[in-house]
C-alpha positions in Angstrom: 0.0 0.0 0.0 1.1 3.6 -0.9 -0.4 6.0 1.4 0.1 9.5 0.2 -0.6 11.6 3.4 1.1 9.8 5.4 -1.3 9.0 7.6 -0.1 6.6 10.7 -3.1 5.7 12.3 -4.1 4.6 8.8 -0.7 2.3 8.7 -0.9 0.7 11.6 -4.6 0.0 10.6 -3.4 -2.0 7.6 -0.5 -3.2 9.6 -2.9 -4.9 12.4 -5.0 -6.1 9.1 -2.5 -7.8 7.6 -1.2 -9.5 10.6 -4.6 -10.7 11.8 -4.7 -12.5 8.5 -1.5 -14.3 8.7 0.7 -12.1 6.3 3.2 -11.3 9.3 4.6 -8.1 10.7 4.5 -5.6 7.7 7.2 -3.3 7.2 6.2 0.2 7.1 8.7 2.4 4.6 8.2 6.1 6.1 9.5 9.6 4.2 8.8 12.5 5.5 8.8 11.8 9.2 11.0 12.4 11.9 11.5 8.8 13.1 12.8 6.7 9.8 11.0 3.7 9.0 11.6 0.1 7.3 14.8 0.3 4.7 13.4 -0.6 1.1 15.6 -2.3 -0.9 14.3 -0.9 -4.4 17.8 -2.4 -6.5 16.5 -5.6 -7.0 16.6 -6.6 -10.6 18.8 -6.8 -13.8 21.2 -3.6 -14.7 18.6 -2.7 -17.2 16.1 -2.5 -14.4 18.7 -0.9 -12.2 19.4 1.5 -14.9 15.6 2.2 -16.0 14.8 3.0 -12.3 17.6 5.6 -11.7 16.6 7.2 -15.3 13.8 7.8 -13.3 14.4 9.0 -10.1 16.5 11.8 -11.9 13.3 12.9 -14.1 15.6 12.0 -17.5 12.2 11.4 -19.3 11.3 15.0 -18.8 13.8 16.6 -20.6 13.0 18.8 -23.5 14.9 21.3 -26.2 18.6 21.4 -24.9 18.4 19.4 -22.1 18.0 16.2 -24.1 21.9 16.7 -25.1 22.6 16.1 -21.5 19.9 14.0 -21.1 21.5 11.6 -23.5 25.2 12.0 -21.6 23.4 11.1 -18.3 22.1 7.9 -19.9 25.5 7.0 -21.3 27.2 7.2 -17.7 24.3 5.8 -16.2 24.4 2.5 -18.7 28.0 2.4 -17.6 27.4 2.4 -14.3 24.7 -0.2 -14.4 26.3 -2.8 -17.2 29.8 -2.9 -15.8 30.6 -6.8 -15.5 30.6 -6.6 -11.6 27.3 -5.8 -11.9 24.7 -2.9 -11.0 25.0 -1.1 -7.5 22.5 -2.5 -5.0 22.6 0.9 -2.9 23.0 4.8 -3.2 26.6 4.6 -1.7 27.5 2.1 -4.4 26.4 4.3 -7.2 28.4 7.2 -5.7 31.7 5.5 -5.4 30.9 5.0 -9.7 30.8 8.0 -10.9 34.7 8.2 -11.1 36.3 7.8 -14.4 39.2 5.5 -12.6 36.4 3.1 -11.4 35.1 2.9 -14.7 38.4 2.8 -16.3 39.1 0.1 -14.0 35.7 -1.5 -14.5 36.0 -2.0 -17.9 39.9 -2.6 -18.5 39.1 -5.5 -20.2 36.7 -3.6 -22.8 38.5 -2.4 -25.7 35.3 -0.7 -26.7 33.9 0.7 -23.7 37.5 1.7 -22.8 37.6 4.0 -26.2 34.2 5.6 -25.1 35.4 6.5 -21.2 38.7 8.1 -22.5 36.6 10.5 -24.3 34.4 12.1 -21.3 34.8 15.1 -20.0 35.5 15.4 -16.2 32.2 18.1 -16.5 29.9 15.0 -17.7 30.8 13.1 -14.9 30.0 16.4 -12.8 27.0 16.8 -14.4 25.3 13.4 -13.3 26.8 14.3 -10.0 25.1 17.4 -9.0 21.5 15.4 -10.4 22.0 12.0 -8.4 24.0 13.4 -5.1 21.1 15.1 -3.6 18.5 12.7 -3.9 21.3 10.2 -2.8 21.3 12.2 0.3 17.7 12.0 0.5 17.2 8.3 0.3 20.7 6.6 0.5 19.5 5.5 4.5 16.1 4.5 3.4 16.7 3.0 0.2 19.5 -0.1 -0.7 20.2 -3.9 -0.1 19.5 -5.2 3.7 15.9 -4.2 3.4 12.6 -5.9 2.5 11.6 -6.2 -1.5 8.7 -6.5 -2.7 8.8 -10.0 -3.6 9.9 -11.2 -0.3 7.4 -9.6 2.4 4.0 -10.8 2.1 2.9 -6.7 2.8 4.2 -3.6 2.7 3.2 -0.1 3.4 4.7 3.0 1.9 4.1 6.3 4.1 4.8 9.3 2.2 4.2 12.9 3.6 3.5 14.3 0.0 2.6 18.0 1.5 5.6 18.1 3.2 8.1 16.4 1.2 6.7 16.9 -2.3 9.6 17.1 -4.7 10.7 13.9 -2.8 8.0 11.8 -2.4 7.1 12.8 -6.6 11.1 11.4 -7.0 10.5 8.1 -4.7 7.2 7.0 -6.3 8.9 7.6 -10.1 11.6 4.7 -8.5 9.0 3.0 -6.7 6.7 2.9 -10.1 9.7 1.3 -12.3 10.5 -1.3 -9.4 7.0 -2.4 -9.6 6.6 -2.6 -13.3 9.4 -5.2 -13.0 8.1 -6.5 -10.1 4.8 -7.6 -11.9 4.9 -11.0 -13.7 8.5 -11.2 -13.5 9.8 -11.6 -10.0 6.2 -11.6 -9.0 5.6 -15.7 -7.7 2.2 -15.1 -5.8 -0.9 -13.0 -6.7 -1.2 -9.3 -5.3 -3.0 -6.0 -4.5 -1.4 -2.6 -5.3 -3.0 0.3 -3.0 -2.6 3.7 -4.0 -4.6 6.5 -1.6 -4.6 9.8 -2.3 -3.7 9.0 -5.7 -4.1 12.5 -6.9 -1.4 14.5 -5.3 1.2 12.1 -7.1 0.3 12.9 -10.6 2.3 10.5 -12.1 1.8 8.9 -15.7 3.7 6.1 -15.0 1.2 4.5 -13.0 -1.4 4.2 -15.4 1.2 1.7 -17.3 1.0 -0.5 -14.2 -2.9 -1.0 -14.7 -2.1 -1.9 -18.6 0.7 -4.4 -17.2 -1.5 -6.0 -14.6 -4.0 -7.1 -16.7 -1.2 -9.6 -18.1 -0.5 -11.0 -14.2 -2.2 -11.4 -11.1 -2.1 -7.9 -9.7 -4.9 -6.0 -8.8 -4.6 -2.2 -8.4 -6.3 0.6 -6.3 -6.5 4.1 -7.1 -8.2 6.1 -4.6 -8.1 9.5 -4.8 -10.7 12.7 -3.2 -12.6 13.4 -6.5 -11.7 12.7 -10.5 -11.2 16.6 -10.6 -7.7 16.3 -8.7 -6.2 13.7 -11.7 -5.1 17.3 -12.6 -4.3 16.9 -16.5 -7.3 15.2 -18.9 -4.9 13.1 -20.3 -4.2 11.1 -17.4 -7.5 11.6 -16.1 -8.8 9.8 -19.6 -5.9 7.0 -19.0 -6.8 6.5 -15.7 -10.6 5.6 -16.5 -10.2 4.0 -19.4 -8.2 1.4 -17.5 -9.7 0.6 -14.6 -13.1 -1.6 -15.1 -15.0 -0.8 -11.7 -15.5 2.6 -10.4 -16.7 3.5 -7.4 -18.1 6.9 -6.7 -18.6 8.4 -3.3 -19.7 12.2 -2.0 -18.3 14.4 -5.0 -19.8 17.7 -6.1 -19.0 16.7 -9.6 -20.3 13.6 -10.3 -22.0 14.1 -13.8 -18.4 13.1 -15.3 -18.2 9.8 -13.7 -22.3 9.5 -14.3 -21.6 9.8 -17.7 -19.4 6.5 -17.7 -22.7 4.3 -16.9 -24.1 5.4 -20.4 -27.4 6.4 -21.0 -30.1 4.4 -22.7 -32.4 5.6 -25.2 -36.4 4.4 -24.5 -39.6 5.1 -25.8 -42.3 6.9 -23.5 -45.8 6.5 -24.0 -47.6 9.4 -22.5 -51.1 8.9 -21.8 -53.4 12.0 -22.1 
């Protein structure tokens, strides 16, 4: 479950759920709080995995005009991070120690090709990705890396994000979070599951309507709950949202004729007697 308000009477509610039905103590992965929660370990997976999900977390599909020349340098360095023969990093500290040129020299010694394309960067390219992944390693290198619980090895978890309070960062974790799931689902997924979202809304984030396309395809069912359609914010994602998801439930709104208009309307015949 990802509980965008952070709500902790609401976690230990699910928590106490999920124990009275025999799914054990379930971690609870907190951001935004004073006292840290359950450590995350979101580098499970492949180097293209590993590399998809750090694309990611530094926005590198949200790059326009200019930016997509750096863009394209990030990706480089990141794929060279991630498909060195040692393997991807499996925590924030990991990826730090990489971005070097002698670790990648060193990394790929045996490359002649690879060695060719790290003699030619520029000490600034290096710095580039630097100043982008430093902060948010920062941010999440003591919640977020090997030794904690992955999704395919606790039978629940609970994600607690502060969204108000932490929004740049919680927008950042869920972008990760989103990518680790898509591999997650019928890959490294052995077990049918339920993906909670509350307070879908305040997360805007396109990427989750690709997992409700992908669960189709595996045993995952997904819930987006949100206050009212209205705060999908953009009609595209709004349109994406319903189009994928086959029941709909509507509560107190004051704007209901959109989601009325979803049930169709039928067409009859009225005899009026006079």
């Amino acid at each position: 479950m990802v509980d965008g308000k952070g709500d902790e009477r609401l976690a230990n509610d699910i928590r106490s759920l999920a124990y009275h039905h025999g799914r054990g103590e379930a971690p609870v992965f907190r951001l935004g709080f004073e006292k840290s929660g359950a450590v995350y370990d979101g580098f499970r997976g492949q180097p293209t995995d590993i590399y998809n999900r750090l694309c990611a977390l530094i926005g590198m599909a949200d790059t326009e005009g200019n930016a997509q020349y750096y863009a394209d340098v990030n990706r480089d360095l990141l794929q060279l991070i991630c498909y060195a023969s040692v393997g991807p990093p499996r925590n924030f500290e990991e990826l730090r120690e990489r971005l070097n040129k002698k670790w990648l020299e060193e990394a790929y010694r045996d490359d002649e090709v690879e060695q060719a394309t790290i003699e030619q960067l520029d000490s600034r390219q290096l710095e580039g990705l630097s100043y982008r992944l430093r902060p948010l390693a920062r941010e999440f290198g003591k919640y977020v890396g090997d030794g904690g619980f992955a999704l395919e090895e606790t039978p629940c978890a609970i994600f607690s994000l502060r969204v108000q309070s932490v929004g740049d960062t919680a927008q950042r974790f869920l972008d990760f979070l989103v990518e680790d799931l898509k591999d997650f689902i019928g890959k490294r997924q052995t077990r049918p599951a339920v993906l909670i979202i509350d307070e879908f809304g305040q997360f805007s984030n396109k990427n989750i309507t690709a997992l409700l396309s992908l669960a189709r395809s595996a045993k995952l069912a997904i819930i987006l709950a949100t206050q009212d359609v209205a705060s999908l914010k953009d009609e595209q994602t709004k349109k994406l949202v319903l189009a994928n998801t086959r029941t709909k439930i509507l509560m107190a709104t004051e704007f209901p004729e959109e989601l009325a208009e979803l049930a169709g309307t039928i067409l009859r015949l009225s005899l009026i007697h006079i």
